[in-house]
N, CA, C and O of each residue as an XYZ file, in Angstrom:
840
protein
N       0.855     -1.198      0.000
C       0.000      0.000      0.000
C       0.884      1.239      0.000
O       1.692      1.363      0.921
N       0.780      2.468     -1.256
C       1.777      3.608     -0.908
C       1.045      4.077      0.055
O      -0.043      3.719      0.508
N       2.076      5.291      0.435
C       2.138      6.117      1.729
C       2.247      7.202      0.976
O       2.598      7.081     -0.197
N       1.912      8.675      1.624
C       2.838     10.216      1.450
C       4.190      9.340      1.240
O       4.467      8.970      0.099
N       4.967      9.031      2.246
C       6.006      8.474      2.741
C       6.748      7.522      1.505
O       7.916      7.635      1.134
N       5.922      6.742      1.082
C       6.641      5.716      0.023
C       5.239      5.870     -1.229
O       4.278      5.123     -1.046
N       5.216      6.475     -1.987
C       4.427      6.735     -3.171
C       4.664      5.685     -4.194
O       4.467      5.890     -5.392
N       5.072      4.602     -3.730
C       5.099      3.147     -4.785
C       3.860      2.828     -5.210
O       3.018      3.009     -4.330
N       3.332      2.327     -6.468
C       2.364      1.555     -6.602
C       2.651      0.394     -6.697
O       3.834      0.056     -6.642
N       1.570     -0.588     -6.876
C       1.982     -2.206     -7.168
C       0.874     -2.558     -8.166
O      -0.137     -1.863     -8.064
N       0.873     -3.145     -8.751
C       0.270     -3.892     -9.871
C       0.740     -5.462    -10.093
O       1.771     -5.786    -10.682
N      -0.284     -6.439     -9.464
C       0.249     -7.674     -9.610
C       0.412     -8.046    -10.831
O       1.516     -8.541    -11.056
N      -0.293     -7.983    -11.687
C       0.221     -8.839    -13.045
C       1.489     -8.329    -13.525
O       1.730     -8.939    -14.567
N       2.612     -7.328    -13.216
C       3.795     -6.978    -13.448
C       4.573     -8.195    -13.447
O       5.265     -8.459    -14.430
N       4.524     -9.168    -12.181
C       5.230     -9.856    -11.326
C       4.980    -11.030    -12.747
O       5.952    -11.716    -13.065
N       4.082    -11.141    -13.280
C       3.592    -12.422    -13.392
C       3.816    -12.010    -15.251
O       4.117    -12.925    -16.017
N       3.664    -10.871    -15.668
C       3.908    -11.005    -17.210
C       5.608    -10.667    -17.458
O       6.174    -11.161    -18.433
N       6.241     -9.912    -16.626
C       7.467     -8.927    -17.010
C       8.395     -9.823    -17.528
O       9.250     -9.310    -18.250
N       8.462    -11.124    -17.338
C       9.742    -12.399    -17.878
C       9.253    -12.604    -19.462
O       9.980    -12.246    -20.389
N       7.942    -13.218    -19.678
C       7.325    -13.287    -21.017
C       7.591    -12.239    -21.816
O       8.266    -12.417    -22.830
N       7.129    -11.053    -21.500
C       7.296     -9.753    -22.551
C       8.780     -9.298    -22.385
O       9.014     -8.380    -23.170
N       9.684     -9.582    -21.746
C      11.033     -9.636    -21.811
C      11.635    -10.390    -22.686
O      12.655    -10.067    -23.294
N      11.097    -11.326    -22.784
C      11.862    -12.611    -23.831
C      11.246    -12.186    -25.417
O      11.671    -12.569    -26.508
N      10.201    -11.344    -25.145
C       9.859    -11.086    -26.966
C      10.489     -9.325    -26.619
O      11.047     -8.954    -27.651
N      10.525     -8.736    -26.045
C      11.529     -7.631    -26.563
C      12.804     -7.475    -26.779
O      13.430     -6.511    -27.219
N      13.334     -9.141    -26.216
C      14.756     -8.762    -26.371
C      14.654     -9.361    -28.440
O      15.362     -8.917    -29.344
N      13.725    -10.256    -28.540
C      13.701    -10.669    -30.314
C      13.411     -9.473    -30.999
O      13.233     -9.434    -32.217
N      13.353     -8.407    -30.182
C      12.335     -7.460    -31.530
C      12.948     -6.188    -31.667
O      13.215     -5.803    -32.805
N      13.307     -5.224    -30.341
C      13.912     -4.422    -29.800
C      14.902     -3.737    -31.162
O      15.300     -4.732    -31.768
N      15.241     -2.944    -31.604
C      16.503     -2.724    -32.043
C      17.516     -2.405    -31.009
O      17.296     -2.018    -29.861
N      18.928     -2.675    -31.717
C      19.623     -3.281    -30.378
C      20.029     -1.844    -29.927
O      20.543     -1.659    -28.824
N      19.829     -1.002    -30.659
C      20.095      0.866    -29.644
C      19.287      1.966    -29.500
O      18.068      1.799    -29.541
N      19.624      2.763    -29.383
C      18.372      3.725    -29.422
C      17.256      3.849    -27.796
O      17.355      3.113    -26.815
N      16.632      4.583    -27.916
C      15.593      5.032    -26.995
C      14.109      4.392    -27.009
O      13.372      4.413    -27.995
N      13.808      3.853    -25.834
C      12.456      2.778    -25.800
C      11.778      3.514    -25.189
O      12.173      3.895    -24.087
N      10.397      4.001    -25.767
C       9.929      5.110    -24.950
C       8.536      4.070    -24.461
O       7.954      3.289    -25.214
N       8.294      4.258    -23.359
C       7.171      3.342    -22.765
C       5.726      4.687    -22.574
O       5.677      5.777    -22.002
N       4.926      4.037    -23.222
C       3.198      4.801    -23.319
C       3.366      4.200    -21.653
O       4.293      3.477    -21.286
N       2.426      4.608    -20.921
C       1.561      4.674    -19.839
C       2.001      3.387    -18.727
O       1.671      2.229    -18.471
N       2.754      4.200    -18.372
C       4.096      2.840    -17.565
C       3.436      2.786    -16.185
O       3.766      2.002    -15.295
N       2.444      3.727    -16.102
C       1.650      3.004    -14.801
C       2.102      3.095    -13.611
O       2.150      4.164    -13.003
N       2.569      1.738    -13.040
C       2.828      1.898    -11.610
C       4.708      2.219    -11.954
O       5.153      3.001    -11.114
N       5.397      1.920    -12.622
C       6.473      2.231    -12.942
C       7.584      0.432    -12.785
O       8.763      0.376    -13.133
N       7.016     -0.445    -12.368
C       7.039     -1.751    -11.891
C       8.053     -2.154    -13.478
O       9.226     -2.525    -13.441
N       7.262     -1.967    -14.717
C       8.201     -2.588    -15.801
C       9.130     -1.817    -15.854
O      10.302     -2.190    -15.893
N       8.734     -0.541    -15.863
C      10.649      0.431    -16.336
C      11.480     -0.476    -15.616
O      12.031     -1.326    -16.314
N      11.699     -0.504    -14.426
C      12.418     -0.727    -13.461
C      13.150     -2.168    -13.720
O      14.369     -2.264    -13.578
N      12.317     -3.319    -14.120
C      12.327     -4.374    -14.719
C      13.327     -4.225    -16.290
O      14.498     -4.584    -16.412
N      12.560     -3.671    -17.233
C      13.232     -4.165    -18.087
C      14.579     -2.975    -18.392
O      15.607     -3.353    -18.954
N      14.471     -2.144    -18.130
C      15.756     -0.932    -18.310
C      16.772     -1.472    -18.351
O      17.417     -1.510    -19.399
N      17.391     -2.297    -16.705
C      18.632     -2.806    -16.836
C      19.143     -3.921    -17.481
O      20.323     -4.272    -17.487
N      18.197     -4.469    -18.027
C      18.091     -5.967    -18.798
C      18.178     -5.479    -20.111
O      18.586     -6.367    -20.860
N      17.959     -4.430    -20.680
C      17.969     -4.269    -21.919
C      19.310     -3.241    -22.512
O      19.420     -3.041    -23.722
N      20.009     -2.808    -21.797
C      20.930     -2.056    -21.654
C      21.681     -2.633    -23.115
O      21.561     -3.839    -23.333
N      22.343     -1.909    -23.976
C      22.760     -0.030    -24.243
C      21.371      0.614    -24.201
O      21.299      1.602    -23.471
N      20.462      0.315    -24.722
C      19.197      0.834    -24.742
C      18.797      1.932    -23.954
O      19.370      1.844    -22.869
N      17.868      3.205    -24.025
C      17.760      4.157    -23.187
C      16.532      3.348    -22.768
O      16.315      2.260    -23.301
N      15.834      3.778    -21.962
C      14.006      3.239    -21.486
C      13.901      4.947    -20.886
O      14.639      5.640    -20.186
N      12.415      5.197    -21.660
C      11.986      6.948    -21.302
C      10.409      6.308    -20.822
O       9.594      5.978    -21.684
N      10.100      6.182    -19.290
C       8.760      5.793    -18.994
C       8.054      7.175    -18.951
O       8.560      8.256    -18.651
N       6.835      6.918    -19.299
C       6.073      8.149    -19.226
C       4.157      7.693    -18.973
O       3.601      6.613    -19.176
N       3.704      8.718    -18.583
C       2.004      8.718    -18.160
C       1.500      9.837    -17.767
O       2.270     10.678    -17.302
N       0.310     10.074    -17.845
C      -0.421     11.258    -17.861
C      -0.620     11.498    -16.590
O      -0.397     12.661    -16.253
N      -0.929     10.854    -15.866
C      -1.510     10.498    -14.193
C      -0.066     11.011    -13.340
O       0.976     10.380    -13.518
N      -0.104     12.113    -12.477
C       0.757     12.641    -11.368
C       0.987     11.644    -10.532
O       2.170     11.425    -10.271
N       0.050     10.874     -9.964
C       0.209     10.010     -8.901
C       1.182      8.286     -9.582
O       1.877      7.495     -8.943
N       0.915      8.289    -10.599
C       1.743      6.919    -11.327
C       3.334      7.633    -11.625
O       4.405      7.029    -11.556
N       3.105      9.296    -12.020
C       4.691      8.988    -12.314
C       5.611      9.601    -10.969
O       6.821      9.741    -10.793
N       4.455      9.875    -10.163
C       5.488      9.727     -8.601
C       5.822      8.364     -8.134
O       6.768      8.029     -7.421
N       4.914      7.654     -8.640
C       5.219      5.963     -8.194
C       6.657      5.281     -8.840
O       7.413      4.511     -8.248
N       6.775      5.717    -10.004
C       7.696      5.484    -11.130
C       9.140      5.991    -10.316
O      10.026      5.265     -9.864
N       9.072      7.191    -10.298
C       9.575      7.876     -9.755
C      10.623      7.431     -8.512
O      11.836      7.225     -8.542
N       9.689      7.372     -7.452
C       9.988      5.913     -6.296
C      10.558      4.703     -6.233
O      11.325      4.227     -5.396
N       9.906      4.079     -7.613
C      10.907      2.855     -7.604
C      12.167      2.602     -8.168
O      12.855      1.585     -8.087
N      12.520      4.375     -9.144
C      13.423      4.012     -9.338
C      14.625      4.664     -9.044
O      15.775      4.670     -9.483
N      13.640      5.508     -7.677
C      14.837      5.678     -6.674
C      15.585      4.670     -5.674
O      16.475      5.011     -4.895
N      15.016      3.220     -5.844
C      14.584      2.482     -4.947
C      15.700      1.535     -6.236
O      16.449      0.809     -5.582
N      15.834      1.458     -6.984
C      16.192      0.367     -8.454
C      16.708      1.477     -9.005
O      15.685      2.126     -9.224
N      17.481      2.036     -9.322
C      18.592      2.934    -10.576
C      19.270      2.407    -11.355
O      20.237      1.753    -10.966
N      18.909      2.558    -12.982
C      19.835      2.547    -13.872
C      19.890      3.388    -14.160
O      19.049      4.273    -13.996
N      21.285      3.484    -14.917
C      21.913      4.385    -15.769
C      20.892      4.584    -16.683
O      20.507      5.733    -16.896
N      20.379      3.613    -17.271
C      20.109      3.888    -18.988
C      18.162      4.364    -18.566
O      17.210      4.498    -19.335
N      18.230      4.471    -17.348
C      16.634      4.870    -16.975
C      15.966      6.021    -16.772
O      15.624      6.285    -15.620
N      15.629      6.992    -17.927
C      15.307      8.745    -17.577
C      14.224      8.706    -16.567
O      13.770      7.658    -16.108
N      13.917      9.633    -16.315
C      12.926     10.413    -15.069
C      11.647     10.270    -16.275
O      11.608     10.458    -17.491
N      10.661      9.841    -15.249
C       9.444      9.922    -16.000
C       8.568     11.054    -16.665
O       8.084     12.012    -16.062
N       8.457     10.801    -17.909
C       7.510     12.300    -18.626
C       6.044     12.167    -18.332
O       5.402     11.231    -17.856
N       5.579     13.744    -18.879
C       4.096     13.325    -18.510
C       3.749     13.315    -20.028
O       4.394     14.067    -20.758
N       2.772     12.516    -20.565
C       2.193     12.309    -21.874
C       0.976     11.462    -21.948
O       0.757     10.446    -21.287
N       0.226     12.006    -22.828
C      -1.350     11.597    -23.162
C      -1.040     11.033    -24.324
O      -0.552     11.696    -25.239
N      -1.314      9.608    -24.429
C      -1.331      9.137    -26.118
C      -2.512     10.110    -26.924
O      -2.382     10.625    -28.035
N      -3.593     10.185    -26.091
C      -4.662     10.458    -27.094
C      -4.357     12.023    -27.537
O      -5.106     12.398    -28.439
N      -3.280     13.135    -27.020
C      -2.951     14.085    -27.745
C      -2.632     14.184    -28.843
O      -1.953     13.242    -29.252
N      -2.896     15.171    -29.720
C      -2.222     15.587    -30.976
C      -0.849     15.539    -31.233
O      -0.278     14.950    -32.151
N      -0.414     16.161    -30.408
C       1.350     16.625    -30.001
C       1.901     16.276    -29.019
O       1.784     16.911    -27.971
N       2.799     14.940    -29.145
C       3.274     14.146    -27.611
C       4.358     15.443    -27.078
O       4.940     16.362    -27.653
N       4.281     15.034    -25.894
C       5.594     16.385    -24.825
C       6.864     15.646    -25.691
O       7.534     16.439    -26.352
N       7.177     14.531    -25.743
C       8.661     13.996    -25.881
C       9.119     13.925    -28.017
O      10.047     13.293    -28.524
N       8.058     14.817    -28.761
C       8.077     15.453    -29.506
C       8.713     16.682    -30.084
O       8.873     17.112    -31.227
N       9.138     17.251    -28.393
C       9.289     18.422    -28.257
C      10.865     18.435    -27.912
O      11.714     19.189    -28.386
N      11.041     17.386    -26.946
C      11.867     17.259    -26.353
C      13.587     17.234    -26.650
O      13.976     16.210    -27.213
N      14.275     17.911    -26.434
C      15.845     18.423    -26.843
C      16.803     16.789    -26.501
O      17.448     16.049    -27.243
N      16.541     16.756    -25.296
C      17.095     15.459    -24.471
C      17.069     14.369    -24.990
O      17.584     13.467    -24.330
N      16.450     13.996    -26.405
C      16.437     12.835    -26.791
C      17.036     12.784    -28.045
O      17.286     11.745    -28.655
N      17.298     14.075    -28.477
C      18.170     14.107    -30.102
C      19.633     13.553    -30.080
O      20.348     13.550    -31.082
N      20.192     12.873    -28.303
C      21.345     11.840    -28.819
C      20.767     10.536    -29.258
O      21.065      9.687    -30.098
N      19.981     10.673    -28.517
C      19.257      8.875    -28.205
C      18.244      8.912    -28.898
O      17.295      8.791    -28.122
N      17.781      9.041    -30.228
C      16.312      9.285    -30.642
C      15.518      8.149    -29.951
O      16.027      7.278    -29.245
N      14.145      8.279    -30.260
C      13.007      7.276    -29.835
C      13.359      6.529    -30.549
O      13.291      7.091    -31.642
N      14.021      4.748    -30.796
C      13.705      3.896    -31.535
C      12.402      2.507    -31.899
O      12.191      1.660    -32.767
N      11.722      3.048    -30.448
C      10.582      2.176    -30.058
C       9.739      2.388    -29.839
O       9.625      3.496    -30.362
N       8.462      2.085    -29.188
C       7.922      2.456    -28.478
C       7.052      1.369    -27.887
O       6.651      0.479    -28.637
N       6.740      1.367    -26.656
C       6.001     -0.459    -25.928
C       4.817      0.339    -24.979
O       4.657      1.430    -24.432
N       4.377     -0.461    -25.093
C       2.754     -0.233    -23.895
C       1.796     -1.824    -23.966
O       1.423     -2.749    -24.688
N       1.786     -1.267    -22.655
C       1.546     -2.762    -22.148
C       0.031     -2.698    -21.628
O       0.019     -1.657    -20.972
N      -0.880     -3.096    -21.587
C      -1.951     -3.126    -20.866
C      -2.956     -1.883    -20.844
O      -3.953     -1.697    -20.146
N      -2.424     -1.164    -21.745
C      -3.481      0.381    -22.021
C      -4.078      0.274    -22.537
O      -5.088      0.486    -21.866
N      -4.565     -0.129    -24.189
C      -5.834      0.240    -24.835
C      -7.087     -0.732    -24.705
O      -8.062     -0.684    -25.455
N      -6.942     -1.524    -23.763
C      -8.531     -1.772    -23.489
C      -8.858     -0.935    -22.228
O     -10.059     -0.706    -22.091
N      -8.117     -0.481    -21.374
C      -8.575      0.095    -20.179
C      -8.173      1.736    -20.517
O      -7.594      2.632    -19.904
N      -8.659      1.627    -21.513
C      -8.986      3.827    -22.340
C      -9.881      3.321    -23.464
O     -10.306      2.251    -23.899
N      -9.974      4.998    -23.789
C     -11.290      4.911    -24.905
C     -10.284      4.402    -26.345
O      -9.080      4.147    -26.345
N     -11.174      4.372    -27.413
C     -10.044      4.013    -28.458
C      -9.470      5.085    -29.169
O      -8.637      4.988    -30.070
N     -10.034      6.255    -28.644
C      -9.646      7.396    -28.833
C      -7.661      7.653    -28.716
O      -6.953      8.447    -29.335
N      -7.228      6.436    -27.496
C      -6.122      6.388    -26.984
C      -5.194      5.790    -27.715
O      -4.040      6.084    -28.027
N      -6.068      4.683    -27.989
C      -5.234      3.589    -29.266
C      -4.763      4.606    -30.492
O      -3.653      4.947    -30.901
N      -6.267      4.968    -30.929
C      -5.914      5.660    -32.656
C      -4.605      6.800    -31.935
O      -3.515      6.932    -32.493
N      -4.981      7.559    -30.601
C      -3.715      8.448    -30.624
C      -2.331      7.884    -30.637
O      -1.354      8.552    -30.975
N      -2.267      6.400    -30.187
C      -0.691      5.366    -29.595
C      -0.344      5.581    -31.502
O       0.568      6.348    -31.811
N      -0.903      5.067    -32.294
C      -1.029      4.681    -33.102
C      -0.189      5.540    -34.275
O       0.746      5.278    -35.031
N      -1.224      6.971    -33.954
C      -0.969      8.118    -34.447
C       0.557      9.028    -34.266
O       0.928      9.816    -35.136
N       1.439      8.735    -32.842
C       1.863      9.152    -32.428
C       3.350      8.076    -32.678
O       4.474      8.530    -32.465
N       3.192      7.054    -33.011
C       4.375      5.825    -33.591
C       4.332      6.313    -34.872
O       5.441      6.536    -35.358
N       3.490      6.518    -35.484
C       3.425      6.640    -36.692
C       4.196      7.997    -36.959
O       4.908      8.029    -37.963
N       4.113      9.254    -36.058
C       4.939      9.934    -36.420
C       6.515     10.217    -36.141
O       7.433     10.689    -36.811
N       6.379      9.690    -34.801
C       8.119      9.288    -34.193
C       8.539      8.715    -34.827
O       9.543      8.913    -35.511
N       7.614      7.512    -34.740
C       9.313      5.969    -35.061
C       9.851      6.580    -36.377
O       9.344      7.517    -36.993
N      11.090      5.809    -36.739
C      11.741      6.039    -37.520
C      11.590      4.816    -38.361
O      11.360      3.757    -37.777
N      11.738      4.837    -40.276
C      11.377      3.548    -40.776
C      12.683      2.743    -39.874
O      13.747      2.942    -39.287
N      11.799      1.815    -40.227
C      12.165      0.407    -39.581
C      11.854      0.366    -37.824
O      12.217     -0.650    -37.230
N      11.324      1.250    -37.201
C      10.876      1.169    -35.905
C      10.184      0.557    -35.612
O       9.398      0.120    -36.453
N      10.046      0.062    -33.850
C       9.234     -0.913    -33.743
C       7.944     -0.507    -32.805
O       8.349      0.266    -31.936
N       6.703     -0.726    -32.690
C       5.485     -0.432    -31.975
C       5.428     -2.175    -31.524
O       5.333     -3.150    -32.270
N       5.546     -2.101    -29.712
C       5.257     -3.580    -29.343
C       3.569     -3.254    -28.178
O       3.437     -2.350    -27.354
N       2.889     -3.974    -28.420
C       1.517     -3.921    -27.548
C       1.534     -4.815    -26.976
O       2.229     -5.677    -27.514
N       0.979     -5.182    -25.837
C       0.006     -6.529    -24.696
C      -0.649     -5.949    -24.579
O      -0.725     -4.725    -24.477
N      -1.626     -7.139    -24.563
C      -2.954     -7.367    -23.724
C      -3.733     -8.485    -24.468
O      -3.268     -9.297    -25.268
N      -4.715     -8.388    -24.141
C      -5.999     -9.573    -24.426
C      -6.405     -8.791    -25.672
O      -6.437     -7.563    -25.754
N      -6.755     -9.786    -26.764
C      -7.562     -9.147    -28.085
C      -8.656    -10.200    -28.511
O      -8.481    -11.417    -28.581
N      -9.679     -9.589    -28.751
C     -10.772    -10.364    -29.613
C     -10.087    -10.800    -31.154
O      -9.085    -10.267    -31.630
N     -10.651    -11.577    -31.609
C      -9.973    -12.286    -32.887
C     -10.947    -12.944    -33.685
O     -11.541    -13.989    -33.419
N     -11.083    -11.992    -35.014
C     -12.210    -12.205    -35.913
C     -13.669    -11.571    -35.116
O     -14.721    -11.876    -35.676
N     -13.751    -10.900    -34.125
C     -14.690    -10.216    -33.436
C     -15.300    -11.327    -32.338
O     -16.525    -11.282    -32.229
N     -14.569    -12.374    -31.464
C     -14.548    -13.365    -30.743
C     -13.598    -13.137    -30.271
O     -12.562    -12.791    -30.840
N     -13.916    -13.407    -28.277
C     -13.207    -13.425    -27.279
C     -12.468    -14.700    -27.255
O     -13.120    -15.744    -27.270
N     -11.030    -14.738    -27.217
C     -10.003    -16.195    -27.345
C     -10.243    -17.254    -26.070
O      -9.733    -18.338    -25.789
N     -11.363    -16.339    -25.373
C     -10.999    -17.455    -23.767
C     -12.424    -16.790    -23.002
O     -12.857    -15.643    -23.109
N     -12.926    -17.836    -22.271
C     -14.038    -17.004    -21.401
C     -13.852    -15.970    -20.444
O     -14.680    -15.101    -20.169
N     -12.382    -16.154    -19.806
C     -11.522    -15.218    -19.107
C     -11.933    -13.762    -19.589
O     -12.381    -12.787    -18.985
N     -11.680    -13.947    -20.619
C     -11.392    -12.408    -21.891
C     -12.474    -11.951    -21.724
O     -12.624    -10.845    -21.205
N     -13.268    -12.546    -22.044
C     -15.572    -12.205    -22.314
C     -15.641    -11.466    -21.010
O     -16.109    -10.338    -20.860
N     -15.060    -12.326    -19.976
C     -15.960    -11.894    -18.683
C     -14.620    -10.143    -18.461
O     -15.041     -8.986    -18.457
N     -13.459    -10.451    -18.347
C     -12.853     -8.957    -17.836
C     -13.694     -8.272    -19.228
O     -14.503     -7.472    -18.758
N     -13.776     -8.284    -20.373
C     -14.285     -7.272    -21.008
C     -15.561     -6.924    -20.542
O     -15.940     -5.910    -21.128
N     -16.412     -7.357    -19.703
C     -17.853     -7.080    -19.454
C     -17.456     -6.250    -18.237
O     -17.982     -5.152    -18.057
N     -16.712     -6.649    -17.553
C     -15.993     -5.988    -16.657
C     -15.463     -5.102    -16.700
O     -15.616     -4.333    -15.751
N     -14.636     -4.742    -17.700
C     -14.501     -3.572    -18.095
C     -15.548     -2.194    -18.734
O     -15.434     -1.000    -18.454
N     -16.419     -2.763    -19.535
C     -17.436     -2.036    -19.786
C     -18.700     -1.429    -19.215
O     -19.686     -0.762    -19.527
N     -17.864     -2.291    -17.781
C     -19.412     -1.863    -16.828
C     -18.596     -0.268    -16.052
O     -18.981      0.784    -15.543
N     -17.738     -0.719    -16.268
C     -16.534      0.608    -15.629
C     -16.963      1.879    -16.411
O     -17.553      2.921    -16.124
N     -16.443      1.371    -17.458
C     -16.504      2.528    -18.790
C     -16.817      2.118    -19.474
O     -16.252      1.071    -19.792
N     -18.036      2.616    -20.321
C     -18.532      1.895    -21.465
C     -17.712      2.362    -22.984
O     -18.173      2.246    -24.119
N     -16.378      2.912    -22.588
C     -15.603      3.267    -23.529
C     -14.412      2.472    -23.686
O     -13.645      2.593    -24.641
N     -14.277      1.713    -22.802
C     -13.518      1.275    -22.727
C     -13.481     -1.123    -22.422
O     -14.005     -1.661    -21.447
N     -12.971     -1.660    -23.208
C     -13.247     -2.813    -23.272
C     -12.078     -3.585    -24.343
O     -11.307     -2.878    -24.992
N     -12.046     -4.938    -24.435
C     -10.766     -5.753    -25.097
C     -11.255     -5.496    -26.818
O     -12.344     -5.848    -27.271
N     -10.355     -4.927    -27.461
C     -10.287     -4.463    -28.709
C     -10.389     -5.266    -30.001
O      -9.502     -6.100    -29.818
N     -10.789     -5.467    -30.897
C     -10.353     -6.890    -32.055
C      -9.304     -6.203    -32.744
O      -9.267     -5.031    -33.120
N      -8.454     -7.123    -32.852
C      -7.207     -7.029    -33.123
C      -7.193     -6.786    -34.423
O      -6.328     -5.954    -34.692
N      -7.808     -7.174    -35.377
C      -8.189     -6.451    -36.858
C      -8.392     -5.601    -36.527
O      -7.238     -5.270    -36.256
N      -9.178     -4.484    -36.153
C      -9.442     -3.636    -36.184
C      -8.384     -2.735    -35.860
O      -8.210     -1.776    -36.611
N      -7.365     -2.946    -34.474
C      -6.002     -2.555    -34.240
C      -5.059     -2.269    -35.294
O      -4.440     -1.213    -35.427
N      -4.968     -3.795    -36.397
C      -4.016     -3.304    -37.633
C      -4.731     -2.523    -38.507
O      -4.170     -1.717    -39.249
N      -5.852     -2.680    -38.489
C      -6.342     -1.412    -39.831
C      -6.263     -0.416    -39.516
O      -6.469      0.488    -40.326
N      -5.900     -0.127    -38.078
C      -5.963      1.304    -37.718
C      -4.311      1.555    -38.163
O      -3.916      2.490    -38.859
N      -3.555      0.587    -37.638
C      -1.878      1.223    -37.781
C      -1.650      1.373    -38.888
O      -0.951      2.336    -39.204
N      -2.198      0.397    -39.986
C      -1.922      0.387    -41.259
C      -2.065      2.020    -41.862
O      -1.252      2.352    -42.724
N      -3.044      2.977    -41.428
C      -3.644      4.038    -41.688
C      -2.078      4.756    -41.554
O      -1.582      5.452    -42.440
N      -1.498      4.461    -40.396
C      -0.487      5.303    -39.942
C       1.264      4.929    -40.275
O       2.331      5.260    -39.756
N       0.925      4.219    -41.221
C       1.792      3.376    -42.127
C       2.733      2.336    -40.637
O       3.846      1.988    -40.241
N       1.641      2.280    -40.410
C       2.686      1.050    -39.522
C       2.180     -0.679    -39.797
O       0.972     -0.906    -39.874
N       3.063     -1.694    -39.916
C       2.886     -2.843    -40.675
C       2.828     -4.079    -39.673
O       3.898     -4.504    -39.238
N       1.557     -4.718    -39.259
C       1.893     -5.844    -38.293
C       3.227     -6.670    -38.689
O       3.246     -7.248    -39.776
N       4.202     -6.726    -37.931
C       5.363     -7.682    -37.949
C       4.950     -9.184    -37.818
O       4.911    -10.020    -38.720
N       4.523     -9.407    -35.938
C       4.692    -10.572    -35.424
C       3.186    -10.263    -34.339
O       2.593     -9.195    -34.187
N       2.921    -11.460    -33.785
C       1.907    -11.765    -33.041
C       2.456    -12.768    -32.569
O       2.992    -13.625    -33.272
N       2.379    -12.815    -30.858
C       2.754    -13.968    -29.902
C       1.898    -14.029    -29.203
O       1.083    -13.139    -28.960
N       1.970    -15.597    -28.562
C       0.893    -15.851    -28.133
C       1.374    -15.588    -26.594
O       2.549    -15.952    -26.561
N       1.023    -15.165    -25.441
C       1.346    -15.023    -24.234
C       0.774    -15.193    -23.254
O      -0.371    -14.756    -23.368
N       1.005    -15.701    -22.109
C       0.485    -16.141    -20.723
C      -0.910    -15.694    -20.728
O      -1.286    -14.870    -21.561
N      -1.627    -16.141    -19.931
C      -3.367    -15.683    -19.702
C      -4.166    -15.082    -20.842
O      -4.744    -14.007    -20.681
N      -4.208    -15.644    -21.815
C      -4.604    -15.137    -23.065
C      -4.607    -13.879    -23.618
O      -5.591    -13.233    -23.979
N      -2.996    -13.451    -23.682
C      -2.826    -12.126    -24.189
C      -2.272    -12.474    -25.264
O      -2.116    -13.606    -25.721
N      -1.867    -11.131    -25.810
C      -0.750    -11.409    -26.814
C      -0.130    -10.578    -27.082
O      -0.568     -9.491    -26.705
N       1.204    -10.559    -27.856
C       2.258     -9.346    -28.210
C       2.209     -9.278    -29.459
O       2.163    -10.245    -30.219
N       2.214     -8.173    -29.750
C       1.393     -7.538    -31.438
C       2.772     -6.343    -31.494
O       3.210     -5.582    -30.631
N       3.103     -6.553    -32.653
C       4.359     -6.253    -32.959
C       4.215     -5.571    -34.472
O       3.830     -6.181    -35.470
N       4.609     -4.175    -34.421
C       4.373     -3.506    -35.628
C       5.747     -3.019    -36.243
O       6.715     -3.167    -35.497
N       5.948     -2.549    -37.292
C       7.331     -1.941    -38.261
C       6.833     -0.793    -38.715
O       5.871     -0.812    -39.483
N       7.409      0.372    -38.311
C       7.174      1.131    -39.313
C       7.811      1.524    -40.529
O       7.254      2.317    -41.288
């Protein structure tokens, strides 16, 4: 539980996905450059994969004050070198902050990963993730996603059916996405499904090129 005192968050499924989605970023990753993480949440993966992925920069970032004090925390708590201070950024903006940003013209963005965001936002968030790879990455860049996806407009597992009902009772904007629908959107933004893996608890890692 954070405190004033210790502003950590926790997020159990960190514990339980961060080895899996480690083993497909180290296949996909380009081997330099700057990994900029969409909506890093409790800050639990920066911390995780930063030093494991090293030369690599990792730039975590999120819109929410209270997640990137958490971030913040743990990785006062866990320090790498190759680990910047967390930005604040809205996928669903027009104009990302780290767009702007001076600090990254050694290290450009060569990536970009988000894990567990676009069913729990509107898709307003996605088309912006989408929108916003599409204008960073550089050709040959990579866009890596998790989470649970519908497939052919069918839930892969009853698991899936029920958190998506679950989710929609939350926000009715928000719910598990069909994954067609995901690439027709990137495709818009010239980004090209690569790879699709299959991963623990019926997720998967969706892997784009731009």
């Amino acid at each position: 539980m954070n405190t004033p005192q210790d502003p950590r968050k926790y997020a159990p499924a960190t514990q339980r996905n961060r080895e899996p989605i480690l083993e497909v970023l180290l296949q996909v990753l380009p081997a330099s450059g700057t990994i900029l993480e969409i909506a890093s949440g409790t800050g639990e993966h920066a911390i995780f994969f930063a030093p494991r992925l090293q030369p690599r920069k990792w730039l975590p970032s999120d819109p929410n004050p209270e997640l990137r004090a958490s971030i913040t925390a743990w990785m006062a708590q866990f320090p790498s070198d190759n680990l910047y201070p967390p930005v604040e950024l809205d996928a669903s903006q027009p104009i990302w902050s780290v767009e702007r940003d001076a600090i990254l013209q050694d290290d450009p963005i060569a990536a970009i990963v988000n894990i567990n965001m676009i069913h729990i936002s509107p898709w307003s968030a996605c088309l912006g993730l989408l929108a916003g790879a599409g204008r960073i990455l550089p050709p040959g860049g990579i866009l890596y996603l998790y989470g649970p996806y519908k497939q052919g407009g069918e839930h892969t597992a009853p698991s899936n059916a029920a958190f998506d009902e679950s989710l929609r009772s939350q926000n009715p904007e928000w719910g598990v996405r069909n994954l067609e629908d995901v690439i027709a959107a990137a495709k818009q933004q010239n980004l090209q499904l690569h790879k699709t893996y299959q991963m623990p608890a019926n997720n998967l890692s969706v892997v784009f090129r731009r």
